[in-house]
GUKE-641611 format. One record per atom (N, C-alpha, C): residue number from 1; residue in one letter; atom name; z, y, x. Coordinates in nm, 4 decimals, always signed. Example, Ala and Ser with C-alpha at 12.3 -4.5 7.8 and 13.67 -1.06 7.14 Angstrom:
r i:1, aa:a, at:N, pz:+0.7800, py:-0.5690, px:+1.3190
r i:1, aa:a, at:CA, pz:+0.7800, py:-0.4500, px:+1.2300
r i:1, aa:a, at:C, pz:+0.7800, py:-0.3300, px:+1.3200
r i:2, aa:s, at:N, pz:+0.7080, py:-0.2250, px:+1.2850
r i:2, aa:s, at:CA, pz:+0.7140, py:-0.1060, px:+1.3670
r i:2, aa:s, at:C, pz:+0.7870, py:+0.0030, px:+1.2900
! end
This chain:
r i:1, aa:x, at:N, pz:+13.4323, py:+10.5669, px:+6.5865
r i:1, aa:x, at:CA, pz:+13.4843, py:+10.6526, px:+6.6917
r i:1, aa:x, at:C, pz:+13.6093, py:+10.7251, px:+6.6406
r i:2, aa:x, at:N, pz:+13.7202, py:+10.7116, px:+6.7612
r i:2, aa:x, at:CA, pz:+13.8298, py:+10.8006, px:+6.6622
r i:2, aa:x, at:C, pz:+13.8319, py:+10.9227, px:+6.7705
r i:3, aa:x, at:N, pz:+13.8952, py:+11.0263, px:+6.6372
r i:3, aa:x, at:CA, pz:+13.8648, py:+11.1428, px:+6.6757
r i:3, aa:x, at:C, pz:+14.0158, py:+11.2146, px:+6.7796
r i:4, aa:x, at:N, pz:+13.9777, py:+11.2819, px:+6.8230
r i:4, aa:x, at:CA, pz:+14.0877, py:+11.3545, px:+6.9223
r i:4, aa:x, at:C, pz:+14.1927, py:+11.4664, px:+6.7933
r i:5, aa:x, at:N, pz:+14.1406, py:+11.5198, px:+6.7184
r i:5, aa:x, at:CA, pz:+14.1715, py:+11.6322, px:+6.6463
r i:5, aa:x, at:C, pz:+14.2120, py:+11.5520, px:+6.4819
r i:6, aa:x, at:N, pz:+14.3244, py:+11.5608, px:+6.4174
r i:6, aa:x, at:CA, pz:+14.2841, py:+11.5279, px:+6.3158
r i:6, aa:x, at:C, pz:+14.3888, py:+11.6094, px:+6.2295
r i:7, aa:x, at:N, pz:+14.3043, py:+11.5913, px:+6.0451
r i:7, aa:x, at:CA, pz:+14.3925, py:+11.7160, px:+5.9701
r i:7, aa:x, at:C, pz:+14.5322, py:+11.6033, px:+5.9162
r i:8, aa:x, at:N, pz:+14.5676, py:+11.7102, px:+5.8224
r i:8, aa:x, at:CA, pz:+14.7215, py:+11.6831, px:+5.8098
r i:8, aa:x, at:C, pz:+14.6954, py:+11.5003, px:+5.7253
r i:9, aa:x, at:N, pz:+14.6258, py:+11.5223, px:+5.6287
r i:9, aa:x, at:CA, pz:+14.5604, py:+11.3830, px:+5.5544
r i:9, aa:x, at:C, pz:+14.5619, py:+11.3031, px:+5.6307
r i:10, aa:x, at:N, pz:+14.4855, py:+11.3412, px:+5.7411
r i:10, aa:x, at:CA, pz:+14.4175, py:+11.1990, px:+5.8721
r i:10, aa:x, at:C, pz:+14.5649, py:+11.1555, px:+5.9465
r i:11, aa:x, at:N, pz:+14.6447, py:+11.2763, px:+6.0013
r i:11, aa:x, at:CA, pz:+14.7272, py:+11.2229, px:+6.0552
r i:11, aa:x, at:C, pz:+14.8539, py:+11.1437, px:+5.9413
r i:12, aa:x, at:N, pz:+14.8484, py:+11.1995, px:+5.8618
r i:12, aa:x, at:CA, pz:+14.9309, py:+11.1184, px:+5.7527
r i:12, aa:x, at:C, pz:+14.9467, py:+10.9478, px:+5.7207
r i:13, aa:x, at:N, pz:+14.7700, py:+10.9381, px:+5.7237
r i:13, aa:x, at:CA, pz:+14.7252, py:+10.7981, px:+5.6875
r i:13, aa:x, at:C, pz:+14.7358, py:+10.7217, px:+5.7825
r i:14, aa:x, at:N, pz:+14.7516, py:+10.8221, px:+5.9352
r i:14, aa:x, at:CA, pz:+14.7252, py:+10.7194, px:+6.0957
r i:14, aa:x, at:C, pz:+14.9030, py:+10.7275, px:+6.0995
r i:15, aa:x, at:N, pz:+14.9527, py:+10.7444, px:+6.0503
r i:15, aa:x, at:CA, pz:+15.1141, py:+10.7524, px:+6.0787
r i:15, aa:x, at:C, pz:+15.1432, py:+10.6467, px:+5.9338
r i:16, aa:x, at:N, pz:+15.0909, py:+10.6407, px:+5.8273
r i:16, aa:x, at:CA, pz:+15.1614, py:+10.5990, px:+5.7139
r i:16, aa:x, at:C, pz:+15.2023, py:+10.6181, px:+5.6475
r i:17, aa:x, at:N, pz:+15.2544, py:+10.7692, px:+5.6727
r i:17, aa:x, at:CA, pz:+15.3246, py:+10.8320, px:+5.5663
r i:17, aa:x, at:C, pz:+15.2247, py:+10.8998, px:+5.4726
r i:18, aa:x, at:N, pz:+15.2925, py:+10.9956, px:+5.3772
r i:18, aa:x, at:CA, pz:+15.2817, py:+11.0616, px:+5.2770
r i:18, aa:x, at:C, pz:+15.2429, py:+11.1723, px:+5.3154
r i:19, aa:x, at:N, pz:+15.1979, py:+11.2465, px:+5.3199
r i:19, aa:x, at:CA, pz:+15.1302, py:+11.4140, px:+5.3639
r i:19, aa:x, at:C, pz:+15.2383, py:+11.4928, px:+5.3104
r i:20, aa:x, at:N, pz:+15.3101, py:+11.4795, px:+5.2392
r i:20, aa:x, at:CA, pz:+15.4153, py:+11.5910, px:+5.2055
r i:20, aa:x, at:C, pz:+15.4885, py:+11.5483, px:+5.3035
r i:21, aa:x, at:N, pz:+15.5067, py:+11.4352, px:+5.3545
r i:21, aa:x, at:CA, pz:+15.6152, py:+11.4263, px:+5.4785
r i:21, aa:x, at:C, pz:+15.5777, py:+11.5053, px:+5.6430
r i:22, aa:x, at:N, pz:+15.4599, py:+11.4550, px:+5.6133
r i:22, aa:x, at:CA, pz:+15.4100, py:+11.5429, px:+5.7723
r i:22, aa:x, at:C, pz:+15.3759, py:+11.7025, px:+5.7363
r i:23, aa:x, at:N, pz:+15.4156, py:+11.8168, px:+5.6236
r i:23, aa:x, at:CA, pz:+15.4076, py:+11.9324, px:+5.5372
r i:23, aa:x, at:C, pz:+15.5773, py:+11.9398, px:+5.5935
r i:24, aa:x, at:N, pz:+15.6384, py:+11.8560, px:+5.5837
r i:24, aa:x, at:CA, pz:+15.7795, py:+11.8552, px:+5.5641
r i:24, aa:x, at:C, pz:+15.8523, py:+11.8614, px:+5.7276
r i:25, aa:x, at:N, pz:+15.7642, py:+11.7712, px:+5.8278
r i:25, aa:x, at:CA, pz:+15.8390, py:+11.7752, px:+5.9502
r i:25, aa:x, at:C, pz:+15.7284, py:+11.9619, px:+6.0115
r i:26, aa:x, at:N, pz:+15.6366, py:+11.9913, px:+5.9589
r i:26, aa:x, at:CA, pz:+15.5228, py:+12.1246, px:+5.9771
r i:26, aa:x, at:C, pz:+15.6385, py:+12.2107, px:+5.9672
r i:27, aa:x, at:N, pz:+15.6844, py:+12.2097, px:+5.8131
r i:27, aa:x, at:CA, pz:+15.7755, py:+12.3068, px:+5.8051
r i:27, aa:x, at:C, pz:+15.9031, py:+12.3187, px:+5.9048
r i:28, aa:x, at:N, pz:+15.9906, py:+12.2139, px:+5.9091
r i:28, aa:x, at:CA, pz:+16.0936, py:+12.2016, px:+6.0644
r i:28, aa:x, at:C, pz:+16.0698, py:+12.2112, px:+6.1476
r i:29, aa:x, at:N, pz:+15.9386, py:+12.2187, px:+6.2079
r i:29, aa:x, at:CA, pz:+15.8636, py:+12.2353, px:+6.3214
r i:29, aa:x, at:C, pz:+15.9204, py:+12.0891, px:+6.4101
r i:30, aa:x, at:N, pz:+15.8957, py:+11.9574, px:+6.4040
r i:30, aa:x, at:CA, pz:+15.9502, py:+11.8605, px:+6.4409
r i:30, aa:x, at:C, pz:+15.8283, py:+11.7516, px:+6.4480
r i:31, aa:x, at:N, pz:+15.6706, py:+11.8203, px:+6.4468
r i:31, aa:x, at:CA, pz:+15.6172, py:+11.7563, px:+6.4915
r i:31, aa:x, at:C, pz:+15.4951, py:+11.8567, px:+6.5523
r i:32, aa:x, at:N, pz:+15.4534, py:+11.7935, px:+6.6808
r i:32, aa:x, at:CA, pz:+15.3132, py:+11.8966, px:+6.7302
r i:32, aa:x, at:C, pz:+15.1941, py:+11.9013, px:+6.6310
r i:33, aa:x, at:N, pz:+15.1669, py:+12.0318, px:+6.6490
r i:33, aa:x, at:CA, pz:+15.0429, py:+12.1171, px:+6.5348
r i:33, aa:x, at:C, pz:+15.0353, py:+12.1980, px:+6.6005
r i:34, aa:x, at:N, pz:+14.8299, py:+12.2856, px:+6.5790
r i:34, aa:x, at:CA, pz:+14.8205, py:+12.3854, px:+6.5712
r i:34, aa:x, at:C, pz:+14.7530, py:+12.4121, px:+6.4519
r i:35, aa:x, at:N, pz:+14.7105, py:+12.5738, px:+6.4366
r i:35, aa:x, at:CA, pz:+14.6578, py:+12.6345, px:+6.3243
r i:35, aa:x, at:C, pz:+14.5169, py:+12.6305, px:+6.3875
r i:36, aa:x, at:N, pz:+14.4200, py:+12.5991, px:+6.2769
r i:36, aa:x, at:CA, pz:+14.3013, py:+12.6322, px:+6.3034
r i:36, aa:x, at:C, pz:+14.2530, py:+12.7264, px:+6.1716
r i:37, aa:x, at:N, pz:+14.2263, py:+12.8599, px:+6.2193
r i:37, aa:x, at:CA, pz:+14.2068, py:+12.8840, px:+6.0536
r i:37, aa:x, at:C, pz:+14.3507, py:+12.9048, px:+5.9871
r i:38, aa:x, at:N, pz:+14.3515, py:+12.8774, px:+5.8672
r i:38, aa:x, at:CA, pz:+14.4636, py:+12.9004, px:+5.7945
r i:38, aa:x, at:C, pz:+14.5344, py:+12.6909, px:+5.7590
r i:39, aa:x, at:N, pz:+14.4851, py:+12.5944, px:+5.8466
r i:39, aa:x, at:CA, pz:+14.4734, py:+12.5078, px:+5.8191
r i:39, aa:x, at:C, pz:+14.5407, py:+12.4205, px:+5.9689
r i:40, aa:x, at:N, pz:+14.6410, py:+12.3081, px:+5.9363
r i:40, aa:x, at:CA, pz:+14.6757, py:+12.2408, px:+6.0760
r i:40, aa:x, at:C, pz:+14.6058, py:+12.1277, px:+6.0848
r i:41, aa:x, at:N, pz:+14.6130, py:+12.1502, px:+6.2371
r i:41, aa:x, at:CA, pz:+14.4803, py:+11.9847, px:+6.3021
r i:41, aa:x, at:C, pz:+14.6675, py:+11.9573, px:+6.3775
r i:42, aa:x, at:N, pz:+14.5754, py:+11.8720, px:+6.4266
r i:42, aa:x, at:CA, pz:+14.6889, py:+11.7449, px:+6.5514
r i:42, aa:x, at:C, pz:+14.6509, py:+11.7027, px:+6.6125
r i:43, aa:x, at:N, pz:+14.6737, py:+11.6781, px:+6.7891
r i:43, aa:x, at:CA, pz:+14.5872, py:+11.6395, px:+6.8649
r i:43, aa:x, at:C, pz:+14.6420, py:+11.4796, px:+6.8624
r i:44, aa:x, at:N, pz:+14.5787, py:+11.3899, px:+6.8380
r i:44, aa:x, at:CA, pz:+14.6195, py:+11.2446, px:+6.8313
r i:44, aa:x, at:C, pz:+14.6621, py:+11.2445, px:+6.9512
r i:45, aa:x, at:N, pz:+14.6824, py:+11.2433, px:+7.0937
r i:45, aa:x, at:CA, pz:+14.7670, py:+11.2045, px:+7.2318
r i:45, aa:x, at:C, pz:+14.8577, py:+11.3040, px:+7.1850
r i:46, aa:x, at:N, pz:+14.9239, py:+11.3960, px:+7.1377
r i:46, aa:x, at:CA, pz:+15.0199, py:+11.4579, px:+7.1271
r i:46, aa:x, at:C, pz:+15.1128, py:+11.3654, px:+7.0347
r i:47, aa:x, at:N, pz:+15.0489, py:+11.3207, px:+6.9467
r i:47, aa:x, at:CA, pz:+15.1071, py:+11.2756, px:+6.8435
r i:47, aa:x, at:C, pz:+15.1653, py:+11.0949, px:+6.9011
r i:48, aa:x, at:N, pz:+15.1070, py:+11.0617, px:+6.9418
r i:48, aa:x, at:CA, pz:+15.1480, py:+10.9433, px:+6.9701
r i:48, aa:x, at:C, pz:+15.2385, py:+10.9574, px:+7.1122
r i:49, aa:x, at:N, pz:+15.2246, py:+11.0301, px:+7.1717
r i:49, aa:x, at:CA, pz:+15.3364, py:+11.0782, px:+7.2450
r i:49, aa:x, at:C, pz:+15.4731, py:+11.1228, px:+7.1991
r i:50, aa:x, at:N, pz:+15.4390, py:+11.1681, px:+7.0926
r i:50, aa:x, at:CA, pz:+15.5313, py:+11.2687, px:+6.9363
r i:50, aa:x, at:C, pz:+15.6278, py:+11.1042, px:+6.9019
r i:51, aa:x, at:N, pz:+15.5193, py:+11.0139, px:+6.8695
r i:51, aa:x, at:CA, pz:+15.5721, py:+10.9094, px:+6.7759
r i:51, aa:x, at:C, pz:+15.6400, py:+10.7931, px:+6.9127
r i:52, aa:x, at:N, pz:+15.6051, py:+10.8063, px:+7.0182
r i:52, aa:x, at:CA, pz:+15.6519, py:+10.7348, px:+7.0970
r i:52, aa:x, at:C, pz:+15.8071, py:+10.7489, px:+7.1153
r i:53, aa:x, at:N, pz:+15.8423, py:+10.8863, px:+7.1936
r i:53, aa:x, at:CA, pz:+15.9595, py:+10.9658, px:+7.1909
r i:53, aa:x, at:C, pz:+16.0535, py:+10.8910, px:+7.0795
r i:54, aa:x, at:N, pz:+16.0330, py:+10.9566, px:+6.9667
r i:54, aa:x, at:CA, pz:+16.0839, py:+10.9139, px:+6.8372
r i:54, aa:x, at:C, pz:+16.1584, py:+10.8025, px:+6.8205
r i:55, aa:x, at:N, pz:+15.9989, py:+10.7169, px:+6.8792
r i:55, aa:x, at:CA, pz:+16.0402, py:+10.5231, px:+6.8619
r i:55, aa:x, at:C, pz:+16.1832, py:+10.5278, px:+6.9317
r i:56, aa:x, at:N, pz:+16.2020, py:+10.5863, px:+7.0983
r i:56, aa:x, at:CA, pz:+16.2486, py:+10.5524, px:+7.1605
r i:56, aa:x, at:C, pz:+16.3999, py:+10.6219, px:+7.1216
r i:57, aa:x, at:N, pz:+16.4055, py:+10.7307, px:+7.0798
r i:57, aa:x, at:CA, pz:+16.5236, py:+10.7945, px:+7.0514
r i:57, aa:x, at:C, pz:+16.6106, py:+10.7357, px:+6.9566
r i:58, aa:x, at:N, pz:+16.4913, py:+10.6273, px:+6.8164
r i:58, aa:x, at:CA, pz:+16.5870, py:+10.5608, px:+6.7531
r i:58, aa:x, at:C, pz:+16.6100, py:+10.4286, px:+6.7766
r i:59, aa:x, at:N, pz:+16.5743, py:+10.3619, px:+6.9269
r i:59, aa:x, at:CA, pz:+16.6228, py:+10.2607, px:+6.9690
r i:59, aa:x, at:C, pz:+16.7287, py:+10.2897, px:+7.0709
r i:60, aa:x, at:N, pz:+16.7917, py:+10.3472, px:+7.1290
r i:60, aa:x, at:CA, pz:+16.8452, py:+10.4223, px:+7.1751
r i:60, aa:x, at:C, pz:+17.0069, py:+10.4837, px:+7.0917
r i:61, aa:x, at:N, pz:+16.9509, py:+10.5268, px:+6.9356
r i:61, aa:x, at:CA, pz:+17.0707, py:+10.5420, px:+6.8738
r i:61, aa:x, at:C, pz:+17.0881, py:+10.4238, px:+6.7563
r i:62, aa:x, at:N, pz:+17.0177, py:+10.3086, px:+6.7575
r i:62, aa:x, at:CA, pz:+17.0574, py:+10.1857, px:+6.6171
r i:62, aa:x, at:C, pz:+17.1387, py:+10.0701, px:+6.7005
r i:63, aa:x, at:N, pz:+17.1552, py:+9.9831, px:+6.5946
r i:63, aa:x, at:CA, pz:+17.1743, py:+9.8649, px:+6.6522
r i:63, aa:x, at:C, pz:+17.1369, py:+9.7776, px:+6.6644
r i:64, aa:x, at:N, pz:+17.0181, py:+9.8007, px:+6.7239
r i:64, aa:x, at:CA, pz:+16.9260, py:+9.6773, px:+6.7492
r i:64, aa:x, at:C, pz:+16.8055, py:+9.6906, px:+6.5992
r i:65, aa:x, at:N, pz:+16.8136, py:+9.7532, px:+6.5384
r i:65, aa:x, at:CA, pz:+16.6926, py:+9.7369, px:+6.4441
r i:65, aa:x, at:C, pz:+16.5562, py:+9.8386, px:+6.4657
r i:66, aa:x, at:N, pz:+16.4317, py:+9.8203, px:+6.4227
r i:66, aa:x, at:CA, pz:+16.3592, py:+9.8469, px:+6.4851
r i:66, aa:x, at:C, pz:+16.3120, py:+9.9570, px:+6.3749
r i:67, aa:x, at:N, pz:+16.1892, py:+10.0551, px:+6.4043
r i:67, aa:x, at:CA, pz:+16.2074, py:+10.1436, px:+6.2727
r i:67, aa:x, at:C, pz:+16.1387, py:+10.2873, px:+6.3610
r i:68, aa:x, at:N, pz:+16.0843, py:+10.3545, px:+6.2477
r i:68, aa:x, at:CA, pz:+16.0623, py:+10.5186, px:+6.3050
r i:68, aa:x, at:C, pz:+16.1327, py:+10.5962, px:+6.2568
r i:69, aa:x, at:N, pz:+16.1934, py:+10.6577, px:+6.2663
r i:69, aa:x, at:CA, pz:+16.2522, py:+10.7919, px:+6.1526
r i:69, aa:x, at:C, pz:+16.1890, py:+10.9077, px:+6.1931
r i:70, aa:x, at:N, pz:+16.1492, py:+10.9396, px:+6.0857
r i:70, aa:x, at:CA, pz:+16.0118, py:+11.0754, px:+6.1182
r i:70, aa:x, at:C, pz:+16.0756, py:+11.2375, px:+6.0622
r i:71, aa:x, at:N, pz:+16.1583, py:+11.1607, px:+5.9501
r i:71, aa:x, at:CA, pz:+16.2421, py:+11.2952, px:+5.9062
r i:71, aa:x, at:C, pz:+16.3830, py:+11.2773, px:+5.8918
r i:72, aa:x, at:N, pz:+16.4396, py:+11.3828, px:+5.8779
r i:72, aa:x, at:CA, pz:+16.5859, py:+11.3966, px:+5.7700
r i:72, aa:x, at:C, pz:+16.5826, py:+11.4966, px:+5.7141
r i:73, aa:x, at:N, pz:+16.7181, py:+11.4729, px:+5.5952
r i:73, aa:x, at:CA, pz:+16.7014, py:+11.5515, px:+5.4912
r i:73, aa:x, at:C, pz:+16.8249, py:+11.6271, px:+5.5053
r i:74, aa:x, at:N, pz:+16.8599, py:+11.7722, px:+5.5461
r i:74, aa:x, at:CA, pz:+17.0093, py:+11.7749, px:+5.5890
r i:74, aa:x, at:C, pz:+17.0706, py:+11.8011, px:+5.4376
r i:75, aa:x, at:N, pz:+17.1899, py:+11.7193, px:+5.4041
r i:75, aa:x, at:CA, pz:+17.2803, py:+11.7380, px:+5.3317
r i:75, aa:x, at:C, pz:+17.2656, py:+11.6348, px:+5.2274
r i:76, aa:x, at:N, pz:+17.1729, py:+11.5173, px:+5.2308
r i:76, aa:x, at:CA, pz:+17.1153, py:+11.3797, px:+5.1882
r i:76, aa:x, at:C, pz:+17.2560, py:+11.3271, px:+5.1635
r i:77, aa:x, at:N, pz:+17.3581, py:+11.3256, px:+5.2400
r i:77, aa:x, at:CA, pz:+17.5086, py:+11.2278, px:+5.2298
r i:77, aa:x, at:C, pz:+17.4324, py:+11.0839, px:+5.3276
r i:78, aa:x, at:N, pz:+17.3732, py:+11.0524, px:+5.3852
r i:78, aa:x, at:CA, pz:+17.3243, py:+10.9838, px:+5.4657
r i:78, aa:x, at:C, pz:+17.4092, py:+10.9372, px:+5.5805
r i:79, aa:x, at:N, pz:+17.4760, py:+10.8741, px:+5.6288
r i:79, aa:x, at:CA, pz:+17.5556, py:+10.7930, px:+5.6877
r i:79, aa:x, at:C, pz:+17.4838, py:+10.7546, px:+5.8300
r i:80, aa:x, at:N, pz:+17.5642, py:+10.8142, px:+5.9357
r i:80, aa:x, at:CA, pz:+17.5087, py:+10.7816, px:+6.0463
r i:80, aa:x, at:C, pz:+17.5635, py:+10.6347, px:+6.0896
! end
């Protein structure tokens, strides 16, 4: 059964990434969270709504390649 609510770990592993990365978009405030406690959950339909958006914003700005971009790093020298 998958769950509606999940912590930063769970959503990390259901996204792929690294938990310091989803710590990292927490801190920019660039992805939906709340606090439960002193601790963030994620409502999985937020999030895949979250990751949908995303998809679409960077098909929208590439050229034709396919891809998520979940963060940036400002001042990386990164080349638009």
């Amino acid at each position: 059964m998958l769950k509606n609510v999940l912590t930063a770990k769970e959503v990390a592993e259901y996204l792929e990434v690294h938990v310091t990365m989803i710590y990292r978009l927490l801190k920019n405030k660039q992805i939906p969270a709340f606090r439960l406690g002193s601790d963030w959950r994620f409502n999985i339909e937020s999030i895949d709504e979250w990751r949908r958006a995303r998809e679409r914003e960077v098909g929208e700005n590439s050229d034709g390649g396919a891809g998520l971009v979940l963060g940036e790093r400002s001042g990386s020298g990164a080349r638009k």
